[in-house]
N, C-alpha and C positions, 0 to 999 in steps of 0.2 A: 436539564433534561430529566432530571431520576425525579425531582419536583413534581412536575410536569405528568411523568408517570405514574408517579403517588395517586397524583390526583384522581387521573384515567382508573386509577387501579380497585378505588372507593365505589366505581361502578361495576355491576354485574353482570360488563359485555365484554370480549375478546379482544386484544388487540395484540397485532402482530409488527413487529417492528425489524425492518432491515437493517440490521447492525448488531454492534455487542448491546448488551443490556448487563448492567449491573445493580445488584438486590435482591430482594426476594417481594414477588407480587404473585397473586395469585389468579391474576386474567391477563398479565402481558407477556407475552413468548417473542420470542428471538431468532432471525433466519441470518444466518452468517458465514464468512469464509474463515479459517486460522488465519487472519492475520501476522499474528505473532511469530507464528510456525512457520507459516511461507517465508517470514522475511530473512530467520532465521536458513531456512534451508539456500533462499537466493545468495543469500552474501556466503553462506558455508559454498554456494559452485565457483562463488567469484574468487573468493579462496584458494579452493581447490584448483582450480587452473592459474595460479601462479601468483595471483593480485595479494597484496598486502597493503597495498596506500588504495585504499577505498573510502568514497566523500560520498555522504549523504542529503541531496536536497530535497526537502520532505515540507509535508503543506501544515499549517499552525496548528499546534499542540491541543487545540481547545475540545479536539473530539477523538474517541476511542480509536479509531480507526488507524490516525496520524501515532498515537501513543504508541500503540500497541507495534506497528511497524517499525518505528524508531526503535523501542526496545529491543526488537528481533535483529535489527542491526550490528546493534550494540552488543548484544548476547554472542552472537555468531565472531563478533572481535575478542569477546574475553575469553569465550572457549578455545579462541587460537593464540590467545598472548597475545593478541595487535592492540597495540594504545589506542586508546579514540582518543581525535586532533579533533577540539571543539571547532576549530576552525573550517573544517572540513564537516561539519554537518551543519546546513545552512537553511535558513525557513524559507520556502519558495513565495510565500503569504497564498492568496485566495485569486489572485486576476494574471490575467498573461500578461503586464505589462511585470506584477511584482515577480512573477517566475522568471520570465526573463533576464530582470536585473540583477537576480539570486544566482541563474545559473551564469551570468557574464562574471559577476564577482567570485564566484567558485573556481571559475576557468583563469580568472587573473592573477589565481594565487601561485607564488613560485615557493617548491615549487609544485610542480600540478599532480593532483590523484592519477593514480593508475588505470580506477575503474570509478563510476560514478553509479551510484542505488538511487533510483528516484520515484518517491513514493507513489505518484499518482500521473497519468498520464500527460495533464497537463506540463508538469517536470519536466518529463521526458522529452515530450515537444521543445521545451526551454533549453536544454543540457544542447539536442541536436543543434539547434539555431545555433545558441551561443557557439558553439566546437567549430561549425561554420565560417562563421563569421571573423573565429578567430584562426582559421587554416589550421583545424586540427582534425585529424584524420579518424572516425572511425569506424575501425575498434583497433587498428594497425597504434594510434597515439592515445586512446583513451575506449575504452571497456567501458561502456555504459546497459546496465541492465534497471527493469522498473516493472511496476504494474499497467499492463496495457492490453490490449482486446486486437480482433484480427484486422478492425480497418486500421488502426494507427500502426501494424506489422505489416500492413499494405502499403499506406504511405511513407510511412518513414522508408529509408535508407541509407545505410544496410538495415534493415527490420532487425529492435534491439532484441534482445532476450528478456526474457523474466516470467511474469505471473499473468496469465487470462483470466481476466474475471471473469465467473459465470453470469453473467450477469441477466439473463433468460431466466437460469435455471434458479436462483435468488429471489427474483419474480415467481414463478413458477410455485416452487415450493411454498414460498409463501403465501399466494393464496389459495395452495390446496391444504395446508394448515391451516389458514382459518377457517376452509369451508368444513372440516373435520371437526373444530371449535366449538361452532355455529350449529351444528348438527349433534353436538354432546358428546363426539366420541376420547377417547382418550389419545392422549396427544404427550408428546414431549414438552419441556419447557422452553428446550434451546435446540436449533439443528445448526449444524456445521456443514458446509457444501465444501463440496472436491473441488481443488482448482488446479490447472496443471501449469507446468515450469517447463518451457524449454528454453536453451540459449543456443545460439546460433553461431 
């Protein structure tokens, strides 16, 4: 990707990219959420309400997004003294068939996390079925929080807790950055969008 952007970057037109960016360029800007910070503050509620054996299934390592949440995981355990159990942070891979066989093996392990973080919606659909499937109850036998949006807080049940992506306003801002770009005016290189947390 930063390759990729180099190259973009040798031209003297604008580009705006939804996600982190890392470097220094002088025509590519960055429209993002705190990753890092959200995951941090999620697993700091999960915490905070009692959980200490918390498992994380998170989607492959290969792009900023997945990194940067995993670390927020991680951070949020060493600031409370909780050992992370490799065993207990598991790759959900990219397809619903590998997510759900991540979150069945997560759920087989004895014995079981208290609370489950699950990076990306997809997960979260995984963790639900698997708990299912295997007569687990929750959040009465298993606390599961993730990043999710209002239909899948519609559908699922009980509707998990965690992080809304703005994902409108990501769009949005983005392309009112590059119409600003496009037009000459001055501009930031990176925005950060709000996202809010509730658990339920």
């Amino acid at each position: 990707m930063s390759h990729f952007l180099a190259q973009l970057d040798k031209y003297d037109i604008p580009v705006v990219v939804i996600g982190k960016v890392e470097g220094q360029y002088s025509h590519v800007y960055s429209v993002d959420t705190d990753n890092y910070g959200d995951s941090i503050a999620l697993t700091n509620a999960l915490i905070e309400s009692g959980h200490k054996n918390i498992a994380c299934l998170h989607a492959p390592l290969d792009v900023h997004v997945s990194v940067d949440r995993v670390n927020g995981y991680k951070q949020s355990l060493a600031t409370h003294n909780i050992a992370v159990r490799d065993e207990w942070i598991v790759d959900g891979g990219y397809t619903h068939e590998t997510a759900l066989q991540a979150a069945r093996q997560l759920l087989s392990q004895s014995p079981l996390p208290e609370a489950v973080f699950a990076t990306d919606s997809l997960k979260l659909m995984s963790i639900y079925r698997a708990a299912a499937e295997k007569n687990i109850a929750i959040p009465q036998q298993l606390a599961v929080v993730g990043y999710s949006n209002e239909t899948l807080s519609f559908i699922l049940t009980p509707a998990p807790g965690g992080i809304d992506v703005p994902t409108q306003e990501l769009g949005q801002q983005s392309c009112e950055l590059l119409f600003r770009l496009i037009a000459g005016k001055p501009s930031p290189q990176n925005i950060t969008v709000a996202t809010h947390m509730s658990l339920k």
